[in-house]
C-alpha positions as CSV (number, residue, x, y, z in Angstrom):
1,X,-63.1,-41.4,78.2
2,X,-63.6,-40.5,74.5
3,X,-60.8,-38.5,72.7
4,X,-61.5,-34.4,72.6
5,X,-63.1,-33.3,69.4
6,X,-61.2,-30.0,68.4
7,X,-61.9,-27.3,70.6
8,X,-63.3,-29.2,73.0
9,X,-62.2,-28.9,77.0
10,X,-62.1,-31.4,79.9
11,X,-60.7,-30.7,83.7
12,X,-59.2,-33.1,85.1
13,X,-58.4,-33.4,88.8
14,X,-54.5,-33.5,89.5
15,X,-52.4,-33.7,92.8
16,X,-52.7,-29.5,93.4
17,X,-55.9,-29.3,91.6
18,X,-57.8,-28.9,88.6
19,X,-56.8,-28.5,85.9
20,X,-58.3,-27.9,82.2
21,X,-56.7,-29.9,79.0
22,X,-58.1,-28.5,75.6
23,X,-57.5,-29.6,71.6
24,X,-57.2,-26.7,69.1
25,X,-56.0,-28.2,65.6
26,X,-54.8,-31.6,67.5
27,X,-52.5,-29.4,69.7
28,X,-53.4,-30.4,73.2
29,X,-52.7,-28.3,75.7
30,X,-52.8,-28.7,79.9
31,X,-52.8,-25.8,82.6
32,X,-50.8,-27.5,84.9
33,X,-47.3,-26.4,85.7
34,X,-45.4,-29.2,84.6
35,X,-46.7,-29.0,80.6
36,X,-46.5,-24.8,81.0
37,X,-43.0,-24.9,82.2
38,X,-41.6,-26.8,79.0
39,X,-39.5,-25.1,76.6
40,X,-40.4,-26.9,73.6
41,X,-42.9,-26.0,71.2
42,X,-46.2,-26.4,72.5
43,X,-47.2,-29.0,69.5
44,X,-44.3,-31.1,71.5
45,X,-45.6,-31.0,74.8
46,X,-47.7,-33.4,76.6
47,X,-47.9,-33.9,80.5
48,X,-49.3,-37.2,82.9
49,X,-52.8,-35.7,82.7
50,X,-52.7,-35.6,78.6
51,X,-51.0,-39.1,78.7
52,X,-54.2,-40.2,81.2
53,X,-56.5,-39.1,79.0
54,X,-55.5,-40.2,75.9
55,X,-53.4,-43.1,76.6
56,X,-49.7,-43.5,75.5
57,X,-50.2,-44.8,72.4
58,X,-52.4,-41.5,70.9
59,X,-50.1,-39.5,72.5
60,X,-46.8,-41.1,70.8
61,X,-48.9,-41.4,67.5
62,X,-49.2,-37.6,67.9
63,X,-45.7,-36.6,69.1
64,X,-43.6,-39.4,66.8
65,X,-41.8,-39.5,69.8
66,X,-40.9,-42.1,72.6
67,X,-40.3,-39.4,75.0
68,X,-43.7,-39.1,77.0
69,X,-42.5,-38.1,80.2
70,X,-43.1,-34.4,79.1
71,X,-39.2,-33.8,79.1
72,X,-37.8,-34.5,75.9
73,X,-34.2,-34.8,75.8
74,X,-33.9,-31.9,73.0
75,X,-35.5,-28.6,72.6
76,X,-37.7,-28.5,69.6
77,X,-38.3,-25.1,67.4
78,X,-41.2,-23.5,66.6
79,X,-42.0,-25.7,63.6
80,X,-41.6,-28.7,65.3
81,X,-38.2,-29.7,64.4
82,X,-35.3,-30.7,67.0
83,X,-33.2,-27.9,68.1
84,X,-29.5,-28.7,66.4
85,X,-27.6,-26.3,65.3
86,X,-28.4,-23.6,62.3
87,X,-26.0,-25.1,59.7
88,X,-27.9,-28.3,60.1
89,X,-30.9,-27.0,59.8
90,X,-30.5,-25.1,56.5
91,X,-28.7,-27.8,55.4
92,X,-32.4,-29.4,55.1
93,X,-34.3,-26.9,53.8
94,X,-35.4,-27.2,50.4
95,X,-34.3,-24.6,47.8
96,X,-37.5,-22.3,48.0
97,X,-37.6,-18.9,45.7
98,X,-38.9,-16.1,48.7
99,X,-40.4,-12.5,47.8
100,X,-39.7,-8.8,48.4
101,X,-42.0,-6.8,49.0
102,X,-42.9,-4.5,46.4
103,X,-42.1,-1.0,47.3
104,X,-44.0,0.8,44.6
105,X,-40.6,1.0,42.6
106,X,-41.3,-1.8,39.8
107,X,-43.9,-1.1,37.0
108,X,-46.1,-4.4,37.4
109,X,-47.8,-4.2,34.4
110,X,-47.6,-7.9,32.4
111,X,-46.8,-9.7,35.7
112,X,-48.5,-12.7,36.5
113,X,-50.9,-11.8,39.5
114,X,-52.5,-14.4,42.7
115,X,-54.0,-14.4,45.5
116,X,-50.9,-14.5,48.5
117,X,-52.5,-17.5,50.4
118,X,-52.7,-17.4,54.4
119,X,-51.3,-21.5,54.8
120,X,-48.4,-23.2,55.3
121,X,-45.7,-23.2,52.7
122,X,-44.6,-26.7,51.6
123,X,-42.1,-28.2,49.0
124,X,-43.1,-31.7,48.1
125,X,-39.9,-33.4,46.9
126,X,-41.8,-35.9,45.0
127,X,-42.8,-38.3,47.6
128,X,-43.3,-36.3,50.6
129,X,-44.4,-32.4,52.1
130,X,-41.3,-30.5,53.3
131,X,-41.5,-27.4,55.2
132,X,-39.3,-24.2,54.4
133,X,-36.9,-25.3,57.3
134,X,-36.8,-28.9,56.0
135,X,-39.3,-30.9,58.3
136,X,-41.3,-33.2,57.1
137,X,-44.9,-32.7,57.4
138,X,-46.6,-36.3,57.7
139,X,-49.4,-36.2,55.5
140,X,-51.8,-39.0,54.8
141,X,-51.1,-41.9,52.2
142,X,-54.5,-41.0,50.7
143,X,-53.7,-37.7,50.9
144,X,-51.0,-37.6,49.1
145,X,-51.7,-40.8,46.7
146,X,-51.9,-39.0,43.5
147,X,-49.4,-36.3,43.7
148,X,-46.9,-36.5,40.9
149,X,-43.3,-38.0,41.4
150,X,-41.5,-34.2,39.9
151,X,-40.9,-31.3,42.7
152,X,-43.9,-29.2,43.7
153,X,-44.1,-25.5,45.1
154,X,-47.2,-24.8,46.8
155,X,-49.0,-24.4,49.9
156,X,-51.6,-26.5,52.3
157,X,-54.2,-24.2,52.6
158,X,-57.9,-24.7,54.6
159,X,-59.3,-21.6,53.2
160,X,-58.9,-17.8,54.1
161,X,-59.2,-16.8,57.7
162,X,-58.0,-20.5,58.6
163,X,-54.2,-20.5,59.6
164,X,-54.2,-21.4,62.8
165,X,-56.3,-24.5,62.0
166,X,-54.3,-25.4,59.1
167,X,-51.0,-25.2,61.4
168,X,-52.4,-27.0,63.9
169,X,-52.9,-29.9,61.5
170,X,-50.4,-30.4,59.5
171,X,-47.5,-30.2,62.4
172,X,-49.3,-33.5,63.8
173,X,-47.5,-36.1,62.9
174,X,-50.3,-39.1,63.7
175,X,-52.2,-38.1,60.1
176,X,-55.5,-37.0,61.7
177,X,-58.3,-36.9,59.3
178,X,-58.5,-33.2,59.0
179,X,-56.1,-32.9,56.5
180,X,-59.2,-33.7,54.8
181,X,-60.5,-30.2,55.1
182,X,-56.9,-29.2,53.4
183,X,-55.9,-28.7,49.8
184,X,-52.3,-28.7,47.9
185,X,-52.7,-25.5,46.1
186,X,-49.3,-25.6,43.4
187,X,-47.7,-22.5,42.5
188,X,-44.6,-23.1,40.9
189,X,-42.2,-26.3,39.5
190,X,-39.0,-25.9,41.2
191,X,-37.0,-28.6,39.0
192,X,-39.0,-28.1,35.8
193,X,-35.5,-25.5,34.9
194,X,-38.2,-23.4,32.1
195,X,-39.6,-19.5,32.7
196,X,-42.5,-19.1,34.6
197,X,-44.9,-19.4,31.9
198,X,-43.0,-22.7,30.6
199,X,-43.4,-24.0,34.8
200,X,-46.9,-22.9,34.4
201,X,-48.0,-25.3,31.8
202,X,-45.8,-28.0,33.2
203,X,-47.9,-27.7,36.0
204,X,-51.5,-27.5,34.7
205,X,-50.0,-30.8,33.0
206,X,-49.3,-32.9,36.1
207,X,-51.3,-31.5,38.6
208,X,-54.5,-29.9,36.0
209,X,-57.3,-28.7,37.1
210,X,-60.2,-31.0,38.8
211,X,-58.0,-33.6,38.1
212,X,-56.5,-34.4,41.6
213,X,-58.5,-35.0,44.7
214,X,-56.6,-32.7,47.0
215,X,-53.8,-30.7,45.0
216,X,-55.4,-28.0,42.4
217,X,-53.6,-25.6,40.5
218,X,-53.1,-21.9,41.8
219,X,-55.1,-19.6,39.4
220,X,-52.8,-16.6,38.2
221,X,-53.7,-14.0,35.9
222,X,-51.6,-11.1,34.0
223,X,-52.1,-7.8,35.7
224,X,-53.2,-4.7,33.5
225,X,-52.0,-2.0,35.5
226,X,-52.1,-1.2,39.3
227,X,-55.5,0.1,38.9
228,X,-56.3,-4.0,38.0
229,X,-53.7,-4.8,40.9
230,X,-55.2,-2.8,43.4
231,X,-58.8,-3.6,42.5
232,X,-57.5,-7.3,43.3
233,X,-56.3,-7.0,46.4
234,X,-59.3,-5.1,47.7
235,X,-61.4,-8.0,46.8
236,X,-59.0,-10.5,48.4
237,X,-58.5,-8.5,51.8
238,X,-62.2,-8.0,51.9
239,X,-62.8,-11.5,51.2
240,X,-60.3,-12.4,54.9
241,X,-57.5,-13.1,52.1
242,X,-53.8,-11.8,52.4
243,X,-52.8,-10.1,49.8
244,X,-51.4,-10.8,46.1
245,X,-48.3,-12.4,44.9
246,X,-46.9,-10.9,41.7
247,X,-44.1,-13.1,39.1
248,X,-42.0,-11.3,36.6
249,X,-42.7,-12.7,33.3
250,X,-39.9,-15.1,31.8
251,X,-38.1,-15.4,35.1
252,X,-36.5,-18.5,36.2
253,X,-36.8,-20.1,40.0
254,X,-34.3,-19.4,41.8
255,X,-33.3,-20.1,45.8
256,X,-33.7,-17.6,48.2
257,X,-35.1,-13.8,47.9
258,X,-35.7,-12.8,44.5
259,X,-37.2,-9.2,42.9
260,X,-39.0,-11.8,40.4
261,X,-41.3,-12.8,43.1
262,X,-43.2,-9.8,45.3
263,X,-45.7,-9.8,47.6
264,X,-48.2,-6.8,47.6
265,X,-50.3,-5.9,50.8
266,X,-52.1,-3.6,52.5
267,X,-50.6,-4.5,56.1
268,X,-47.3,-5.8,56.4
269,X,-46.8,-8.6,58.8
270,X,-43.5,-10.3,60.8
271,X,-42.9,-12.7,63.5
272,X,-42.3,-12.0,67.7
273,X,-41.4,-14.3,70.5
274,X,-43.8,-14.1,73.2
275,X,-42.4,-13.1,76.3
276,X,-44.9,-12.5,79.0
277,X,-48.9,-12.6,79.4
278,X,-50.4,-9.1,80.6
279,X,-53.9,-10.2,82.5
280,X,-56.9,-8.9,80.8
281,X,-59.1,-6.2,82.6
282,X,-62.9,-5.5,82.0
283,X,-64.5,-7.9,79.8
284,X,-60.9,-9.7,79.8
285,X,-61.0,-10.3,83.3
286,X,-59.6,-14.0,84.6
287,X,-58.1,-14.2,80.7
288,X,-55.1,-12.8,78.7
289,X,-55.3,-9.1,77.9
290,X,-52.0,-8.9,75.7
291,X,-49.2,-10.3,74.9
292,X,-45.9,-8.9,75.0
293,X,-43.6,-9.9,72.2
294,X,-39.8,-9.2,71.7
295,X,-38.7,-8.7,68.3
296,X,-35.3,-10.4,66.5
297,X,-33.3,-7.0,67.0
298,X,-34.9,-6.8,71.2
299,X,-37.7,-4.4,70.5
300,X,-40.4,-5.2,73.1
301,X,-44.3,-4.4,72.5
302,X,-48.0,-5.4,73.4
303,X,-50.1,-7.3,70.8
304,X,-53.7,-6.7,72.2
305,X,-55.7,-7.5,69.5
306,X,-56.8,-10.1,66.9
307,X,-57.7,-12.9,69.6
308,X,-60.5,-14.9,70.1
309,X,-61.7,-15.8,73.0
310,X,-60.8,-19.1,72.7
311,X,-57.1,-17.4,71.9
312,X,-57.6,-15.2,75.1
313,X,-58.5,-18.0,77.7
314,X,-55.6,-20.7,76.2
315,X,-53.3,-17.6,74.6
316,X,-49.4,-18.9,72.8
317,X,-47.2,-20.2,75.5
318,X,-43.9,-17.9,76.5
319,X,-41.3,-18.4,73.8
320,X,-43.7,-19.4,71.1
321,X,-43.1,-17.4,67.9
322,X,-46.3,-16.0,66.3
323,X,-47.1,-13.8,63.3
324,X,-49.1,-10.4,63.6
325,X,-50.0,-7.6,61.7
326,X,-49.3,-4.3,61.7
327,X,-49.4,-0.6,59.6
328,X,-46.1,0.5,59.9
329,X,-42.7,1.1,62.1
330,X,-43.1,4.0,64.4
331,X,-39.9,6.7,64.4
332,X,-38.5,4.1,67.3
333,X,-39.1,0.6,65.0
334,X,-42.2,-0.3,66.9
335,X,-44.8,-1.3,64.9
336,X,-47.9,0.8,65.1
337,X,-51.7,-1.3,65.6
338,X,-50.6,-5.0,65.7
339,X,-52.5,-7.7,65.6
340,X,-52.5,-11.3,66.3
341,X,-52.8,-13.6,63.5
342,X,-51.5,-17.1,64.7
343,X,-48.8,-19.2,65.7
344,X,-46.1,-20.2,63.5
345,X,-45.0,-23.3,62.5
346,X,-42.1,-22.8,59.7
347,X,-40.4,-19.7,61.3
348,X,-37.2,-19.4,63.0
349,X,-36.2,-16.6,65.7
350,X,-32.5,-15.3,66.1
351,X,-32.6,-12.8,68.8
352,X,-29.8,-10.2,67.8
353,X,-28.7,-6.7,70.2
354,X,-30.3,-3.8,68.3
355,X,-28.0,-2.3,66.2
356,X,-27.3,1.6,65.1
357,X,-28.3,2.4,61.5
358,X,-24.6,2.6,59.7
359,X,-22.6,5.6,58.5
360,X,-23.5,6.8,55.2
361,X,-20.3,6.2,53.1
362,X,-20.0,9.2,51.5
363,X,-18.0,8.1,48.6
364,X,-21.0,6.0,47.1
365,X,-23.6,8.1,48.5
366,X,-22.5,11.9,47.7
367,X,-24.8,14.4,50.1
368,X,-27.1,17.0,48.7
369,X,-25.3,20.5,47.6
370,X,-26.4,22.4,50.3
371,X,-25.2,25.8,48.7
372,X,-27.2,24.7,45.8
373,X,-29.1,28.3,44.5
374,X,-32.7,28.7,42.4
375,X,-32.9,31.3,39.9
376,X,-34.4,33.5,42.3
377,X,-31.8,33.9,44.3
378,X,-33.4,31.3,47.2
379,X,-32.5,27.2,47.5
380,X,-33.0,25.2,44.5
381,X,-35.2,21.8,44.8
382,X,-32.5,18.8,45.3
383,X,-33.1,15.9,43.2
384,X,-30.8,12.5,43.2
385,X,-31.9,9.7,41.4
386,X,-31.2,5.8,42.2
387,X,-31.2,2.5,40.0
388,X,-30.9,-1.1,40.5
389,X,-30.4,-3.5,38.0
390,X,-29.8,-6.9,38.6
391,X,-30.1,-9.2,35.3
392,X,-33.9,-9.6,36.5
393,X,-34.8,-6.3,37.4
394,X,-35.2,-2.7,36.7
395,X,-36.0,-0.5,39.3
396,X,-35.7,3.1,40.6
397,X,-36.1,5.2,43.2
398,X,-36.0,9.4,43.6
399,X,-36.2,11.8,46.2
400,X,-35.8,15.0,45.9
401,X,-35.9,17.8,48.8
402,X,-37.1,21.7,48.5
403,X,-36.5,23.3,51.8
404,X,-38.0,21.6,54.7
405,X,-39.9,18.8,52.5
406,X,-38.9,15.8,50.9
407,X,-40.4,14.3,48.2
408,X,-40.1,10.4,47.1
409,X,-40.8,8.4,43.5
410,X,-41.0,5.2,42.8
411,X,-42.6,3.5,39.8
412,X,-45.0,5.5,38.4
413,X,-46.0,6.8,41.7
414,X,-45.3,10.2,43.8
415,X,-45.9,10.3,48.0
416,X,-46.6,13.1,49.5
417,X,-44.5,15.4,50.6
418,X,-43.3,15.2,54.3
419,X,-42.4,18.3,56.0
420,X,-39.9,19.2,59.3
421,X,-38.8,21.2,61.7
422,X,-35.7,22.2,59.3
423,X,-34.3,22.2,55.9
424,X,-31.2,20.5,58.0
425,X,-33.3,18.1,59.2
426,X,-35.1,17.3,55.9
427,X,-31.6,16.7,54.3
428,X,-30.3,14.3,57.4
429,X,-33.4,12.0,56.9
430,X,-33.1,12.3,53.3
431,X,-29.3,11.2,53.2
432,X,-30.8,7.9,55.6
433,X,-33.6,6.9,52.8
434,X,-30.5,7.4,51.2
435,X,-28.2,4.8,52.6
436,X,-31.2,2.3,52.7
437,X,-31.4,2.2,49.3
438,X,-27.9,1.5,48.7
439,X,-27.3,-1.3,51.2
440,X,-30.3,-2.6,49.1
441,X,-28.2,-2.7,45.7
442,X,-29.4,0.4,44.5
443,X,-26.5,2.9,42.6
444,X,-27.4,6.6,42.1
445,X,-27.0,7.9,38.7
């Protein structure tokens, strides 16, 4: 029997039954128990039925592995990468530069704006694609063929709306030709040691543009104003695209989470582990309905929507991590209307106990005079002002609170007021924001 084309289905008869083995992305998958009941990654998996149909050779081809008995001696993580210990694994991981997000408290005019691209981060070292947990992605010789020999930043992209495709490629390890429909797309020279704009050139240099086959330069462009910033990222969302990525002019690269780098978006999104399937009802009948996901700190919730059907009848096995979307935290950290976006392939999950907000040390974080008086005899507004300055940024943050509302600034922009039950409870959530801010670096002033 032929291969399976991607998303294509076959069932197969098996000692209990039938049973149904699909391709999405080169990720083959089997309904019978004994490929459902791993705990590895499901890119890692294969089962007798798999092995039948696509003979041992395609299947080791696919796995890099010898192990085809469908019980590998190690767990593997959700990127595809043995399951050894943490120190290890960061050990490996290439020296990346990671956003904040912007919180509205950085003027962004003079930045260098792009489009924050829905693909697969990878570092190429200067002869191969490392993810951002240090596995090699195995990428084609012709692929590849032209790259430069100087460290890359960038990311494998198939095009907005696409992630779950591109993932499913570029964790094979048998160099399927579908990393044809893929391109390199290079933001930023790790090694090059200039400012952005000096990293820029060096890469329009070695990369260009049109001058590679697969790896193109990632257009940026200076932002105005928000007005130009937010007129951007409603073309890109409505487009399918993420969001925009925003660099501080003259900034250096640097490992780890910078405020040079922020990412701007209308939804935020996170990673979950699934936990359990919830059947579908209705139109859903006979096929998932939600998932329920757990959260790093334990917080348990449904993801209902965002699937495809295809999603829905073959949904992420239990203990796969995936990425959703969502509007905000509710009062009790859930987040409010998620939604599924795909698996993920370069995340790692460390399930910690919830933990209590902390104390607000009141000797950095002096509370509001509550005996504060106006003019006229009633309360006075409450004003307290916090900066943070760390040799790359400048950034405040106000709040100020008049009676039972609170007010917040940031940037050059106001929120609106939000009101409660009590002036004492307006001052309690204030004196929170509060204590965020300063385990965030912020000093007030």
């Amino acid at each position: 029997m032929p291969d399976l084309e991607d998303g294509a289905s076959v069932e197969v008869q098996g000692s209990s039954g039938t049973y149904t083995i699909k391709n999405v992305g080169g990720v083959y998958s089997c309904t019978c128990p004994a490929w459902r009941n791993q705990s590895l990654g499901i890119e890692q998996r294969t089962c007798k039925h798999i092995r039948a149909l696509r003979g041992d050779a395609a299947e080791q081809a696919r796995l890099g592995t010898a192990e085809l008995a469908g019980k590998p001696t190690r767990a593997k993580r959700a990127d595809g990468e043995d399951g050894e210990d943490d120190e290890e694994e960061s050990d490996k991981a290439p020296p990346l530069l990671l956003a904040h997000k912007w919180e509205m408290d950085v003027a962004l005019e003079g930045w260098w704006m792009s489009e924050k691209l829905d693909g697969v981060r990878a570092y190429w070292d200067g002869t191969q694609f490392i993810s951002r947990l240090g596995n090699v992605f195995h990428a084609p010789d012709w692929f590849i063929g032209d790259l430069p020999k100087t460290p890359l930043d960038g990311e494998l992209w198939g095009g907005r709306k696409t992630f779950q495709r591109t993932v499913g490629i570029v964790k094979r390890q048998d160099k399927p030709p579908e990393w044809k429909t893929l391109k390199y797309l290079v933001f930023d020279a790790p090694a090059h040691g200039g400012t952005f704009e000096e990293r820029l050139a060096h890469i329009r240099e070695v990369v260009g543009i049109g001058r590679l086959q697969y790896a193109h330069m990632h257009p940026h462009e200076v932002c105005r104003d928000v007005a130009h910033l937010k007129s951007e990222l409603a073309r890109v969302e409505g487009l399918g695209g993420e969001g925009m990525m925003l660099r501080k002019p003259g900034s250096k690269y640097e490992r780890g989470r910078s405020h040079t780098l922020l990412k701007v978006k209308s939804f935020h999104d996170a990673e979950a582990r699934v936990v359990e399937h919830v059947p579908g009802m209705g139109k859903h009948k006979g096929r998932l309905g939600a998932l329920v996901v757990e959260l790093e700190d334990g917080t348990k919730f449904n993801v209902g929507t965002g699937f495809s059907d295809k999603e829905r009848e073959h949904p992420p096995a239990i203990g796969t991590i995936i990425t959703f979307r969502y509007q905000e935290l509710s009062d009790g950290g859930v987040p409010r209307f998620p939604s599924y976006v795909g698996e993920r392939v370069d995340a790692e999950f460390h399930p910690h106990p919830k933990e209590k907000p902390a104390p607000i040390d009141l000797t950095r974080a002096p509370t509001f005079d509550k005996t504060q008086k106006s003019a006229g005899g009633g309360l006075a507004p409450r004003v307290r002002r916090f900066e943070l300055h760390d040799g790359e940024t400048n950034a405040f943050w106000e709040i100020e609170v008049v009676g039972k509302k609170h007010r917040v600034r940031y940037g050059t922009f106001e929120v609106k007021a939000k009101t409660f039950e009590s002036e004492g409870e307006a001052l309690v959530e204030a004196e929170a924001r509060i204590a965020d801010k300063i385990g965030k670096g912020f000093r007030e002033v």
